[in-house]
Backbone as JSON Lines, residues from 0, in Angstrom:
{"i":0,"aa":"X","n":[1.86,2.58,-6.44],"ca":[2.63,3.56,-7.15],"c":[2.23,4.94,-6.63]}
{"i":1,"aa":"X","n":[3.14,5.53,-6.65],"ca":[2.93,7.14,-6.33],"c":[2.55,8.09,-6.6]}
{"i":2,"aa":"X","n":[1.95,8.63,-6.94],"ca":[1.71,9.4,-8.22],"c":[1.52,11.02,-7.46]}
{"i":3,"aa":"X","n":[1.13,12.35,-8.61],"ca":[0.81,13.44,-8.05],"c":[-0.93,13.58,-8.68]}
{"i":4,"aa":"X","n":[-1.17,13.97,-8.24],"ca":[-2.54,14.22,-8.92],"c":[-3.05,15.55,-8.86]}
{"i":5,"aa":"X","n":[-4.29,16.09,-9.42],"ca":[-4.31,17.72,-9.67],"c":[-6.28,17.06,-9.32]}
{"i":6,"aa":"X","n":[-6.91,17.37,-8.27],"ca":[-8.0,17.34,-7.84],"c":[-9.19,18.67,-7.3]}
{"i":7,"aa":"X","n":[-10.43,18.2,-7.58],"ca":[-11.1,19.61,-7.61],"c":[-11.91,18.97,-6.44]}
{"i":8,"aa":"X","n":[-12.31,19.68,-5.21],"ca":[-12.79,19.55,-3.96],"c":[-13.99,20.61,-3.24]}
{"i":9,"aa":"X","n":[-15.18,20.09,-3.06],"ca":[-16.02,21.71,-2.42],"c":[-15.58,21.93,-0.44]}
{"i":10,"aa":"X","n":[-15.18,22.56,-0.37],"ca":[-14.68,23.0,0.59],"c":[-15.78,23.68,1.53]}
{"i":11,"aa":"X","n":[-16.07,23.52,2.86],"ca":[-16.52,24.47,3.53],"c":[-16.08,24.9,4.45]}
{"i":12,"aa":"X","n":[-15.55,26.35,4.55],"ca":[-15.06,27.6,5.42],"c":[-15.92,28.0,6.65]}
{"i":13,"aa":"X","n":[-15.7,27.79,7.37],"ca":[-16.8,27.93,8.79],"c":[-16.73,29.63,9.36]}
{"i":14,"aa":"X","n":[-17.52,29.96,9.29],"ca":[-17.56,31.14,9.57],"c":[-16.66,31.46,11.19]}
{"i":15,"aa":"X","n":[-16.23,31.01,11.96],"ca":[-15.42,31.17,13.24],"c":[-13.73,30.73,12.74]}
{"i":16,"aa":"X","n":[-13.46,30.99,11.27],"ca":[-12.0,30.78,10.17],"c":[-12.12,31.71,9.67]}
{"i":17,"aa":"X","n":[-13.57,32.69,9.43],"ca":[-13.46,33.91,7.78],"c":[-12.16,34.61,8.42]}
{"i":18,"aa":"X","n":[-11.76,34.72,9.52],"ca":[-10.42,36.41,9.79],"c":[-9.52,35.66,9.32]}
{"i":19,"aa":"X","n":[-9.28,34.39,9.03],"ca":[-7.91,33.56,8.87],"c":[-7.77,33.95,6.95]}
{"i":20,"aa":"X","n":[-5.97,33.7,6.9],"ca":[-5.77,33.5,5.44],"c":[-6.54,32.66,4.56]}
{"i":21,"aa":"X","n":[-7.34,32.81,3.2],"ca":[-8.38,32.07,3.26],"c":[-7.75,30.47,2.7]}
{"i":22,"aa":"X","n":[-6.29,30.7,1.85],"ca":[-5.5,29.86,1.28],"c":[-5.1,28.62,2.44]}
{"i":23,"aa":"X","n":[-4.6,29.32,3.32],"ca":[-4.36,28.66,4.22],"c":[-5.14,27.7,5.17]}
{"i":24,"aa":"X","n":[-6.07,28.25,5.31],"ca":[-6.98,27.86,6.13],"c":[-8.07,26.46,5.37]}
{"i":25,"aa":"X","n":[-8.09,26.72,3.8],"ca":[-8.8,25.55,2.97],"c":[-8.1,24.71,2.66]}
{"i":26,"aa":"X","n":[-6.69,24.99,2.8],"ca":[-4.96,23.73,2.78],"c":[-5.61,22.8,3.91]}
{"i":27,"aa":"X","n":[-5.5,23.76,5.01],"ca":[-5.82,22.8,6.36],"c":[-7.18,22.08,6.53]}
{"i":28,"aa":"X","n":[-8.25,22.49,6.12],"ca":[-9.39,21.22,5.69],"c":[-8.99,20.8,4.68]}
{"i":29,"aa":"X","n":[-8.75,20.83,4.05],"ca":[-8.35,19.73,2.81],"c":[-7.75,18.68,3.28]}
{"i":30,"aa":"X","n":[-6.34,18.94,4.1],"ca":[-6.08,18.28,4.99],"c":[-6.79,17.19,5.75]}
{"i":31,"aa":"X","n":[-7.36,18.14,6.74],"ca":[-8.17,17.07,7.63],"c":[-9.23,16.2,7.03]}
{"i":32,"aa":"X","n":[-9.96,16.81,5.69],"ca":[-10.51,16.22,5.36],"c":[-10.17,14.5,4.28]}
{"i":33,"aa":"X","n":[-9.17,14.83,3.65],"ca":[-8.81,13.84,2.46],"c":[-8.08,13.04,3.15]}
{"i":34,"aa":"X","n":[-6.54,13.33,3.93],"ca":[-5.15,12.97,4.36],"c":[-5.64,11.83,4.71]}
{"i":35,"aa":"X","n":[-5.31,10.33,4.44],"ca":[-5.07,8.88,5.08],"c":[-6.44,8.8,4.51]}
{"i":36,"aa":"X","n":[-7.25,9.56,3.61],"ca":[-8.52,8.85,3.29],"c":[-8.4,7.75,1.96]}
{"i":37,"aa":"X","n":[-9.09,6.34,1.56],"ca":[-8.46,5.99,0.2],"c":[-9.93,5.96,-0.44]}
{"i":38,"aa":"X","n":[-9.62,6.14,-1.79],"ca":[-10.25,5.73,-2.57],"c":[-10.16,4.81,-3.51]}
{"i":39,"aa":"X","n":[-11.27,4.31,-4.43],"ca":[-10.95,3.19,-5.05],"c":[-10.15,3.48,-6.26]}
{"i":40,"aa":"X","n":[-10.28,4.99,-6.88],"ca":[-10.0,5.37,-7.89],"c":[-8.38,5.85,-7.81]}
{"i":41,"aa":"X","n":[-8.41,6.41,-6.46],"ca":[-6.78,7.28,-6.83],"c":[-5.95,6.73,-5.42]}
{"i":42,"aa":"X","n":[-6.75,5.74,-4.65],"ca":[-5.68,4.57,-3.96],"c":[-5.95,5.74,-2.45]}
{"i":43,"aa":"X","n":[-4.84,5.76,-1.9],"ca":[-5.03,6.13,-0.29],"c":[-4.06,8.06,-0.8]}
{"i":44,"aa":"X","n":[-5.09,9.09,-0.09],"ca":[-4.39,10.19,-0.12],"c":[-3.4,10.08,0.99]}
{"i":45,"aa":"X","n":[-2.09,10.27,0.44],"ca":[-1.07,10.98,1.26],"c":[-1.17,12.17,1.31]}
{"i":46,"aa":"X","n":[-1.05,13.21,0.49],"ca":[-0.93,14.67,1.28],"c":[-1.71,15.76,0.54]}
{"i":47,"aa":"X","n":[-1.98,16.81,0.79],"ca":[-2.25,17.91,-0.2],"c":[-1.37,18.59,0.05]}
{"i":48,"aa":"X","n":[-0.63,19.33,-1.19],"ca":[0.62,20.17,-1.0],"c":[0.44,21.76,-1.43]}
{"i":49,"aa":"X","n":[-0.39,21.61,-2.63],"ca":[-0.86,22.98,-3.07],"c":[-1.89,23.33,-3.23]}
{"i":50,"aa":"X","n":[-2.72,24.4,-3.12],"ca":[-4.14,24.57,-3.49],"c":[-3.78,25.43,-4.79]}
{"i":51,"aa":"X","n":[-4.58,25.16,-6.14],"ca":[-3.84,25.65,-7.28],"c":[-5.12,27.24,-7.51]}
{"i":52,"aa":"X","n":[-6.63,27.02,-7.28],"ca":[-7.37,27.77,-7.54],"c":[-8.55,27.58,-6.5]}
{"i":53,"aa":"X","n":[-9.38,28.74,-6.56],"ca":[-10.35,29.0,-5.57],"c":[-11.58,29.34,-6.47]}
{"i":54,"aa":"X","n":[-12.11,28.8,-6.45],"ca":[-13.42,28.97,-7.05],"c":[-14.46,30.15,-6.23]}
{"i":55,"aa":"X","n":[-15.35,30.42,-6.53],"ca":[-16.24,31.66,-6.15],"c":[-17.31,30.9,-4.73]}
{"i":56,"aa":"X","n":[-17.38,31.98,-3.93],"ca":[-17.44,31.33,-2.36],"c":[-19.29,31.37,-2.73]}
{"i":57,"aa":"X","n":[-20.06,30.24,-2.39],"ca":[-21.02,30.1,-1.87],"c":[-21.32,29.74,-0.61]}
{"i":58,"aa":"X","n":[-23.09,30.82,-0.82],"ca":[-23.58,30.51,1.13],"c":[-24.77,30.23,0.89]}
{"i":59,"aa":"X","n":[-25.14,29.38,1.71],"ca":[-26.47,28.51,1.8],"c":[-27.2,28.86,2.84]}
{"i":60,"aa":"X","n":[-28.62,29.36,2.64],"ca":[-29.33,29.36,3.7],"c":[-29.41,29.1,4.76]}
{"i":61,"aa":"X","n":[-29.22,29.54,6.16],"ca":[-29.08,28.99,7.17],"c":[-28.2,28.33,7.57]}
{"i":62,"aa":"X","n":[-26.78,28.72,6.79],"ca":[-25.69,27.99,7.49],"c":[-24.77,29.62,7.36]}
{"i":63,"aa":"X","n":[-23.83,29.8,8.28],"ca":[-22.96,30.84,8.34],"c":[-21.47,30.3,7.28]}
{"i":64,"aa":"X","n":[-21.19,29.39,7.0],"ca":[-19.91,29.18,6.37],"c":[-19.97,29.5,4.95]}
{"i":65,"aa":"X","n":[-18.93,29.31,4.04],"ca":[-18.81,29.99,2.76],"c":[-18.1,28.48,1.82]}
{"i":66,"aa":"X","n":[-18.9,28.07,1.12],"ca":[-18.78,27.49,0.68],"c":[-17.51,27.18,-0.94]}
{"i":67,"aa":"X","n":[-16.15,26.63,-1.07],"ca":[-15.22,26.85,-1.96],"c":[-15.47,25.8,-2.89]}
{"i":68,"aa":"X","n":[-15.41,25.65,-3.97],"ca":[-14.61,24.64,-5.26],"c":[-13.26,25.18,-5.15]}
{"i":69,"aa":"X","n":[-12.23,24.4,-5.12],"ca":[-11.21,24.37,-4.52],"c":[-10.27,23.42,-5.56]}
{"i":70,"aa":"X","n":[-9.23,23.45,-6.55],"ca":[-8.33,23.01,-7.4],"c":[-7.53,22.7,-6.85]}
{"i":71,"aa":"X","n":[-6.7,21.57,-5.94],"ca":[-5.17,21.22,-5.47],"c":[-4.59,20.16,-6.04]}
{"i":72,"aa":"X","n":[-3.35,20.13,-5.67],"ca":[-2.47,19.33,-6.24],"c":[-2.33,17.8,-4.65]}
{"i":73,"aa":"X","n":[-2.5,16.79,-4.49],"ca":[-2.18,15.59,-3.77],"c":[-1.16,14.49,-4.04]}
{"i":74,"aa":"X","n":[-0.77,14.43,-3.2],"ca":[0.11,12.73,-3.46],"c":[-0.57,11.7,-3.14]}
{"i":75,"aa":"X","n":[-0.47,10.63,-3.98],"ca":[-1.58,9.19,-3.6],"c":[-0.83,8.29,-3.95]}
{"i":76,"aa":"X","n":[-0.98,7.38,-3.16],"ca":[-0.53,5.77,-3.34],"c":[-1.59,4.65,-3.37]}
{"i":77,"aa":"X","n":[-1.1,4.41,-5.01],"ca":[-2.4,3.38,-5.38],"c":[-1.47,2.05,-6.02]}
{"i":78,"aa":"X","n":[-1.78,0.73,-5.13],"ca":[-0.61,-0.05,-5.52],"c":[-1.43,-0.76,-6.62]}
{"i":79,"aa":"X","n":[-0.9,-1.23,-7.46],"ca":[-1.05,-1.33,-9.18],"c":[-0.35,-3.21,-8.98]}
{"i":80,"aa":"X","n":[-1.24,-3.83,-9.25],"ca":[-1.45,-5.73,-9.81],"c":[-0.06,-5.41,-10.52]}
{"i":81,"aa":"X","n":[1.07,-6.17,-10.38],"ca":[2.1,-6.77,-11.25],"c":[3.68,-6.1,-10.66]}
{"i":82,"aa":"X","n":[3.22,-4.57,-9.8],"ca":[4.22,-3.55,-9.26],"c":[5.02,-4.38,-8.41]}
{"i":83,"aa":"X","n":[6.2,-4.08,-8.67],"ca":[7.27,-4.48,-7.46],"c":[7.3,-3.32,-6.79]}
{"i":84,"aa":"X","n":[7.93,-3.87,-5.54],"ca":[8.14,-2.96,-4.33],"c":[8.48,-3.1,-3.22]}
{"i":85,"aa":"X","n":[9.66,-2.21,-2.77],"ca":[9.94,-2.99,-1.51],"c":[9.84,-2.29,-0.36]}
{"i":86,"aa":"X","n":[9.93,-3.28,0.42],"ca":[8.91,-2.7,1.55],"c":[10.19,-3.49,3.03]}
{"i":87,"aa":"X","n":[9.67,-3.08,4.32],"ca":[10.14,-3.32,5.44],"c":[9.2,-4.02,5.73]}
{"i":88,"aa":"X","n":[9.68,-5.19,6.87],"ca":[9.02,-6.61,7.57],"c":[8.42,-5.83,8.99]}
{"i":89,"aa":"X","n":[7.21,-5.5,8.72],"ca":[6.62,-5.1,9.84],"c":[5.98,-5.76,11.01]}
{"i":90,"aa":"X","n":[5.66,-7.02,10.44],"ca":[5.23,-7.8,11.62],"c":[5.61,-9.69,11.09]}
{"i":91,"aa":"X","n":[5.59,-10.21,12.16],"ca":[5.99,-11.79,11.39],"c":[4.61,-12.53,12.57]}
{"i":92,"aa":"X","n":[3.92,-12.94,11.59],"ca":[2.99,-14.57,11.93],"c":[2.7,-15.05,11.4]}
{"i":93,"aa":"X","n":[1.9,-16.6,12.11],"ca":[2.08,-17.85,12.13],"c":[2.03,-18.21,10.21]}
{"i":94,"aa":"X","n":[1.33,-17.55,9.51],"ca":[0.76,-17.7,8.11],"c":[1.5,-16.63,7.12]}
{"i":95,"aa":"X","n":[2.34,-15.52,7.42],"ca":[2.88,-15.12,6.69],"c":[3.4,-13.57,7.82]}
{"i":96,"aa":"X","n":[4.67,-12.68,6.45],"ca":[4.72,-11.44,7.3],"c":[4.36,-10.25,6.74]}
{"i":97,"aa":"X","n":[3.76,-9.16,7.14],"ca":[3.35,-8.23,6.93],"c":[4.27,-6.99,6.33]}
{"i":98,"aa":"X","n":[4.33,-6.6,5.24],"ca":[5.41,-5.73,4.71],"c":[4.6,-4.43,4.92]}
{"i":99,"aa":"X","n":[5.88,-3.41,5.29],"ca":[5.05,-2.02,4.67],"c":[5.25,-1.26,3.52]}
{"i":100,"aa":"X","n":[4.6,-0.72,2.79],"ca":[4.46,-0.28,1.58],"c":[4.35,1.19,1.85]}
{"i":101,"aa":"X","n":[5.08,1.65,2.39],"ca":[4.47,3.4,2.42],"c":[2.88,3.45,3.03]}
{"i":102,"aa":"X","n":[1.66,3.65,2.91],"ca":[0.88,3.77,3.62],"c":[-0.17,2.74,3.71]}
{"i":103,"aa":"X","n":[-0.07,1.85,3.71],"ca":[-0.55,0.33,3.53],"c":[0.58,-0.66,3.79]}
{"i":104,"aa":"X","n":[-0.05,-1.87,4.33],"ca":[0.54,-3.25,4.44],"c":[0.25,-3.93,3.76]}
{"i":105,"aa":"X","n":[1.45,-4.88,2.88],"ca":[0.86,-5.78,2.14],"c":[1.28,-7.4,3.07]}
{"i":106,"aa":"X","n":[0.47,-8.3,2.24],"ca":[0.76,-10.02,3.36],"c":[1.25,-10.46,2.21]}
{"i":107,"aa":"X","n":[2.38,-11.06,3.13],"ca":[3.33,-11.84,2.05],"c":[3.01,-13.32,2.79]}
{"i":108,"aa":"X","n":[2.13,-14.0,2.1],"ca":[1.54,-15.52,2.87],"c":[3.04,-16.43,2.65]}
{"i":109,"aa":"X","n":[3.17,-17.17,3.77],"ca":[4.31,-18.27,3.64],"c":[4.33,-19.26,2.54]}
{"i":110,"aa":"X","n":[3.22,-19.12,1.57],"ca":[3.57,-19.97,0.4],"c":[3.96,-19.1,-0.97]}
{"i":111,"aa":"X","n":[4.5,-17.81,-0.85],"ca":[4.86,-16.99,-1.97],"c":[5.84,-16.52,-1.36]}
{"i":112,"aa":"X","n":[6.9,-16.98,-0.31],"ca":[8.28,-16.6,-0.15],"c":[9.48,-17.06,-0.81]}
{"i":113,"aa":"X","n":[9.06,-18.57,-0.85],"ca":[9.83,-19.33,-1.52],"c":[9.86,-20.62,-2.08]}
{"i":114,"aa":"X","n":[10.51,-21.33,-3.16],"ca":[9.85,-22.62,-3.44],"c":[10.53,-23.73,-2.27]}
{"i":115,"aa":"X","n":[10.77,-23.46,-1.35],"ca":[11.21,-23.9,0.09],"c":[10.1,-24.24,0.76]}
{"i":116,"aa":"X","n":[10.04,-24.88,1.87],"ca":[9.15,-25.04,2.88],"c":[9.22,-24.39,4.17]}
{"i":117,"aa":"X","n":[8.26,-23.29,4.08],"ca":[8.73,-22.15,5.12],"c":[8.16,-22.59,6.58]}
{"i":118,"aa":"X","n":[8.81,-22.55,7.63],"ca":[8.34,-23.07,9.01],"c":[8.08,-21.65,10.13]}
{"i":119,"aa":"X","n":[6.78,-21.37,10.75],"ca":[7.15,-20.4,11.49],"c":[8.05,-20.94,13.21]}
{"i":120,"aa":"X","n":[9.02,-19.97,13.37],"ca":[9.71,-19.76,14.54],"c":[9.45,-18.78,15.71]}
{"i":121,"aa":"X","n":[8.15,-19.23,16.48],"ca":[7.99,-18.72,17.33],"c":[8.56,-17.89,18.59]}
{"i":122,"aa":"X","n":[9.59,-18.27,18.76],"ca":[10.44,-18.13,19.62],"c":[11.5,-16.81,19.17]}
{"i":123,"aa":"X","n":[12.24,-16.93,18.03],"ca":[12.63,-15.84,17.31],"c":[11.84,-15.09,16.82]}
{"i":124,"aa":"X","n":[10.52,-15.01,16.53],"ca":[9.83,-14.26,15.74],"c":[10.21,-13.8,14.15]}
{"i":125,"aa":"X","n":[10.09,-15.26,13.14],"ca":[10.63,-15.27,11.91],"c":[10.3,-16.41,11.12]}
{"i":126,"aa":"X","n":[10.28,-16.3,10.02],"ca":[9.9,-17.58,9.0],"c":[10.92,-18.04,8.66]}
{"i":127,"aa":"X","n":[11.34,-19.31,8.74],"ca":[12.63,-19.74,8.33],"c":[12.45,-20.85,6.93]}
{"i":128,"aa":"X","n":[13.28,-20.8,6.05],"ca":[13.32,-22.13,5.2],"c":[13.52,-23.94,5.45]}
{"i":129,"aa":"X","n":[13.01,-24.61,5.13],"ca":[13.38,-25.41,5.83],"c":[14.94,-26.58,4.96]}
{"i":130,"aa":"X","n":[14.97,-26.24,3.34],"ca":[16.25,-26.4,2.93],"c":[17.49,-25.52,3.01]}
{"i":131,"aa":"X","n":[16.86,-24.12,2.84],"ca":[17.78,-22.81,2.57],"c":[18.3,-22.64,4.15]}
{"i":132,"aa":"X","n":[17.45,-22.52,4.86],"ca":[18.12,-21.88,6.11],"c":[17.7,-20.35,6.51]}
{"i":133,"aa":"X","n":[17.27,-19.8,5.4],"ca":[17.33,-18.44,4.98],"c":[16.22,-17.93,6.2]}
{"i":134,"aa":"X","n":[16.13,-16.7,6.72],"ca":[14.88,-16.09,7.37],"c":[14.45,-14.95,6.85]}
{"i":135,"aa":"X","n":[13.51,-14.68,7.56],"ca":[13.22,-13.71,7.3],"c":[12.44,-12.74,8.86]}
{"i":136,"aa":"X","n":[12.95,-11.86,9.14],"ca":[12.22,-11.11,10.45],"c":[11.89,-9.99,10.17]}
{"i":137,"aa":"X","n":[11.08,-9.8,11.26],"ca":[10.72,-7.91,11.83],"c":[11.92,-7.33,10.75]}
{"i":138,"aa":"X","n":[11.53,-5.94,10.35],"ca":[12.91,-5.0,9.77],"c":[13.61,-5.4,8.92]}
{"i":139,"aa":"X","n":[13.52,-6.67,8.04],"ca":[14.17,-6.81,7.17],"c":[13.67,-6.02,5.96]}
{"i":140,"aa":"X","n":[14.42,-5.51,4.94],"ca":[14.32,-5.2,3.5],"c":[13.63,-6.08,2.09]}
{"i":141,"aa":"X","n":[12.64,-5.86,1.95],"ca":[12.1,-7.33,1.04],"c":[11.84,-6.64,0.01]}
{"i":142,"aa":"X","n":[11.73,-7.09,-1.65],"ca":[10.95,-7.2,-3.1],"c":[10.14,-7.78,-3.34]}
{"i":143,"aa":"X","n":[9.06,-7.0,-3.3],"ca":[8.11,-8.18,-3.81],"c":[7.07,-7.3,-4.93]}
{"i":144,"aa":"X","n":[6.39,-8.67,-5.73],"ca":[5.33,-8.14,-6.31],"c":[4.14,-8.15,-5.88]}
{"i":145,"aa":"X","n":[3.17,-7.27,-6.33],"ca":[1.93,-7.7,-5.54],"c":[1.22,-8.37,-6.82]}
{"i":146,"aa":"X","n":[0.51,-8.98,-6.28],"ca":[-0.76,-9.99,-6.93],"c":[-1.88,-10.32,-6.26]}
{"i":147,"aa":"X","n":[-2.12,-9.19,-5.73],"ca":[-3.71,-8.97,-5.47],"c":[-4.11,-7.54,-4.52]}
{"i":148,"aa":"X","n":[-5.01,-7.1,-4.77],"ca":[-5.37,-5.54,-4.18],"c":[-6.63,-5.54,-4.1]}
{"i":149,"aa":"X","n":[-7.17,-5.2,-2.58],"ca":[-8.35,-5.13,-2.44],"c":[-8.75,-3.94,-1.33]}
{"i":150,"aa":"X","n":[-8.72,-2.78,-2.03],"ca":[-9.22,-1.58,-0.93],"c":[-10.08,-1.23,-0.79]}
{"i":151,"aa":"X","n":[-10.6,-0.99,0.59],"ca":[-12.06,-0.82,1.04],"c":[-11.43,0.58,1.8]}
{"i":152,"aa":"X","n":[-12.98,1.53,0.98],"ca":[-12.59,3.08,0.88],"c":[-13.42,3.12,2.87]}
{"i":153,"aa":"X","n":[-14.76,2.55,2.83],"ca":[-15.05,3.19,4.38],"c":[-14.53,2.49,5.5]}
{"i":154,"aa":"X","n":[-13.57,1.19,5.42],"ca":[-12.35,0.83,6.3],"c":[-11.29,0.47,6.02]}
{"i":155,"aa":"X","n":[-10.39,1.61,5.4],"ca":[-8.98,1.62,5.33],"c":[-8.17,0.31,5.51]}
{"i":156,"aa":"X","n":[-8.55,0.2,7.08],"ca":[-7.61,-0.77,7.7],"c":[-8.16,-2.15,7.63]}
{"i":157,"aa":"X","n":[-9.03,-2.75,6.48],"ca":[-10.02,-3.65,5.76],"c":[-9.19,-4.09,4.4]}
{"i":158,"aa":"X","n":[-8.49,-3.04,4.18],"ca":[-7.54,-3.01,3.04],"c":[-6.44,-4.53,2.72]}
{"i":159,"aa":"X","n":[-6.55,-4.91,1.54],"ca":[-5.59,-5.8,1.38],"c":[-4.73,-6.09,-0.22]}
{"i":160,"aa":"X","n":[-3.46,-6.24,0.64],"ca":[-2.64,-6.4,-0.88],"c":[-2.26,-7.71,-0.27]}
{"i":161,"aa":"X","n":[-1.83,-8.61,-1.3],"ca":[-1.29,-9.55,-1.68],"c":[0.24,-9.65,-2.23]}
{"i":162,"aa":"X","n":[1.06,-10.03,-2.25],"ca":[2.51,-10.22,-2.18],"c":[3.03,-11.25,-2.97]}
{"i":163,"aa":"X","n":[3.86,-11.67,-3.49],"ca":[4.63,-12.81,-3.85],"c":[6.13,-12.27,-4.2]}
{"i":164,"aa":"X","n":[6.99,-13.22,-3.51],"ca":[8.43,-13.16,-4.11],"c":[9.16,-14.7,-4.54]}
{"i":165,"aa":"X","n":[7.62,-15.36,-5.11],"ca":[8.34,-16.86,-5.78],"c":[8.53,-16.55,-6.92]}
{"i":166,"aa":"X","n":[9.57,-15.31,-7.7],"ca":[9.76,-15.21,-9.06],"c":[11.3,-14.54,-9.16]}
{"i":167,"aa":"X","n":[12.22,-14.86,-9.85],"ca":[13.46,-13.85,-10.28],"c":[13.49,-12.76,-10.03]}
{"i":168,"aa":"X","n":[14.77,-12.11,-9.29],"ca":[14.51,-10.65,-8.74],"c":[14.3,-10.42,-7.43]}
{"i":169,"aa":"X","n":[13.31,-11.49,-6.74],"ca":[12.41,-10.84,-5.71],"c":[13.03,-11.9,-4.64]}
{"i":170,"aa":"X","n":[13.01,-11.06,-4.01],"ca":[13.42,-11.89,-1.83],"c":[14.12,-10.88,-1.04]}
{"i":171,"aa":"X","n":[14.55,-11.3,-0.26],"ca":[15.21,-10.53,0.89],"c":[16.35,-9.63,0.28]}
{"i":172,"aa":"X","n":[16.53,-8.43,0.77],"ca":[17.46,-7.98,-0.07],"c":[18.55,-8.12,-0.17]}
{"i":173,"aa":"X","n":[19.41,-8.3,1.06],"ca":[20.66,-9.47,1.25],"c":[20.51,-10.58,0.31]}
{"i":174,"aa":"X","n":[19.83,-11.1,0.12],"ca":[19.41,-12.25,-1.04],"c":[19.86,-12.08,-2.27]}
{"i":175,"aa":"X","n":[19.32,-10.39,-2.73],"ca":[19.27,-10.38,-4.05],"c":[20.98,-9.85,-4.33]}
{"i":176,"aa":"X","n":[21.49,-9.17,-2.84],"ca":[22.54,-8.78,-2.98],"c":[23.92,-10.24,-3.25]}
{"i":177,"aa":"X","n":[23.36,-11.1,-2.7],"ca":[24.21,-12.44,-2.27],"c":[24.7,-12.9,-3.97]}
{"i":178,"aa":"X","n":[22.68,-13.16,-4.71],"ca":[23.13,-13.59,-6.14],"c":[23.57,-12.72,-6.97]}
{"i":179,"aa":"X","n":[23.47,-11.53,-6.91],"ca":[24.63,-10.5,-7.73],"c":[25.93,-11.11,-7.97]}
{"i":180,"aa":"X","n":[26.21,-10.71,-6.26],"ca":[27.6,-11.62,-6.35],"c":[28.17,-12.8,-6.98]}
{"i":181,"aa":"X","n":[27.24,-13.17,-6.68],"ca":[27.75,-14.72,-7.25],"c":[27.94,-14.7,-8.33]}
{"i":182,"aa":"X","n":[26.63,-13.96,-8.77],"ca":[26.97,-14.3,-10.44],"c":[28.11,-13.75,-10.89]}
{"i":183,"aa":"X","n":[28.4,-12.24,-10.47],"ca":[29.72,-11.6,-11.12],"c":[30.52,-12.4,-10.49]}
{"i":184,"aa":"X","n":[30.84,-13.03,-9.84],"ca":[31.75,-13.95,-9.46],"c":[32.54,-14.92,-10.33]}
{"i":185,"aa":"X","n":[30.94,-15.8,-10.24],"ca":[31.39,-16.2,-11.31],"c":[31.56,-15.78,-13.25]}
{"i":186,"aa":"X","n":[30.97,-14.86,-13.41],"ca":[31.21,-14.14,-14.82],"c":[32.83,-13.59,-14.57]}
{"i":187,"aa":"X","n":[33.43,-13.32,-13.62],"ca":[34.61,-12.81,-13.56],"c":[35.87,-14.39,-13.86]}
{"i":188,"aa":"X","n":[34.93,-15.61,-12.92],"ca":[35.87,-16.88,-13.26],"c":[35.74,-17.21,-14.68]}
{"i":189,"aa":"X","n":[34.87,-17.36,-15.76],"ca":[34.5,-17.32,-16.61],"c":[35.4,-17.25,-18.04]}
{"i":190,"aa":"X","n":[35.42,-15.35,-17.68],"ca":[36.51,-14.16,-18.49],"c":[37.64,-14.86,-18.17]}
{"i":191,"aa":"X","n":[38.21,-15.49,-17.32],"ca":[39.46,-15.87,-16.94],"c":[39.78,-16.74,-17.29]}
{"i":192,"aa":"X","n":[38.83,-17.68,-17.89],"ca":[39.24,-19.17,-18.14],"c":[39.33,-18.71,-19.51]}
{"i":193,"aa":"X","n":[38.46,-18.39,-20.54],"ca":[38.61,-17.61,-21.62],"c":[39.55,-16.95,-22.12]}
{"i":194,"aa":"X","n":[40.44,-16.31,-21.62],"ca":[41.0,-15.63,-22.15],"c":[42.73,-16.4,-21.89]}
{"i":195,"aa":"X","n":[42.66,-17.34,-20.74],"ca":[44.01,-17.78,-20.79],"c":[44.18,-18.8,-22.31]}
C-alpha cells in the first residue's frame, strides 16, 4: 500500500554545500540518502517530496559540516498480508512468475494460479493450464493477493512477497474481464426469460 508519511531525519550538510540553497540541498541528501531504502516499519521509501521544517544546525568537533533535524514529507510502499494488487508479469520460471508491484516483486508460485494444473512452457516463455488452456506471460496484467511478506531492510533485493490468485476476483485480467461478461450475459438472458 502506498501511503504518504510525515518523517523527522538528522541530516548532515557538508561544508563544500554551505553556498548552496540550504532547502534544497537537504531535499537532495535526503534523497540520496532514504530513496529505494526499506524499512521494516514504513516498507521501501519511494520518494521525498517536501522538506516541511529545519531544525537548528549543529557542529561537532572536528568535523566542518552542519548538522540538521530535518521534518519531510515521503512516499512508501509497504505491501500489507491480505492486499490485492495488480501488478505486470515481469519474468516467467520454471516454479512460478514474478509480478511487479511498484517497487518490489512479488512470486506468484505455480500452485496459487489456479485450481488447474499449471505446466511450465519453455519454449514460449509462460505457464500454461493444463484443463483451461489459459496462460499466462511476460507483460501480462494480473490480481493478486499477497499472503506472505518478508522484507529484509540491509538487502532489499532479499525481499519477498508471496502471491495467490486461487480465490474470486483474482487472475489475469482478460480473465476477470471474460467473467464479467459472462455473467452480464447471462443476467441479461435471464431478465429476458422473465419478463416474457
Amino acid at each position: 500500500m502506498y501511503k504518504k508519511a510525515k518523517l523527522i531525519d538528522t541530516v548532515r550538510l557538508p561544508p563544500e554545500r554551505l553556498g548552496e540553497e540550504t532547502i534544497a540541498v537537504l531535499k537532495d541528501l535526503l534523497r540520496d540518502k532514504l530513496e529505494g531504502r526499506i524499512d521494516k516499519m514504513l516498507g521501501s521509501i519511494i520518494a521525498v517530496t517536501d522538506v516541511l521544517d529545519i531544525g537548528e544546525g549543529r557542529i561537532l568537533a572536528g568535523d566542518g559540516a552542519i548538522y540538521y533535524d530535518v521534518t519531510f514529507n515521503a512516499i512508501t510502499f509497504k505491501p500489507e498480508l491480505q492486499e490485492i494488487l495488480e501488478g505486470k508479469v515481469v519474468e516467467i520460471v520454471e516454479f512460478g512468475a514474478f509480478v511487479g508491484l511498484g517497487p518490489l516483486d512479488g512470486l506468484l508460485h505455480v500452485s496459487q494460479i489456479a485450481d488447474d494444473y499449471i505446466s511450465y512452457d519453455e519454449k514460449n516463455a509462460r505457464l500454461v493450464g493444463k484443463e483451461t488452456g489459459r496462460a499466462i506471460a511476460e507483460g501480462d496484467m494480473l490480481r493478486a493477493r499477497i499472503v506472505a511478506v518478508s522484507l529484509n531492510e540491509r538487502e532489499p533485493r532479499e525481499s519477498k512477497i508471496g502471491l495467490t490468485m486461487r480465490q474470486a476476483a483474482l487472475g489475469k485480467v482478460e480473465w476477470l474481464a471474460e467473467a464479467r461478461d459472462k455473467a452480464k450475459k447471462e443476467e441479461e438472458e435471464q431478465n429476458a426469460r422473465t419478463s416474457v
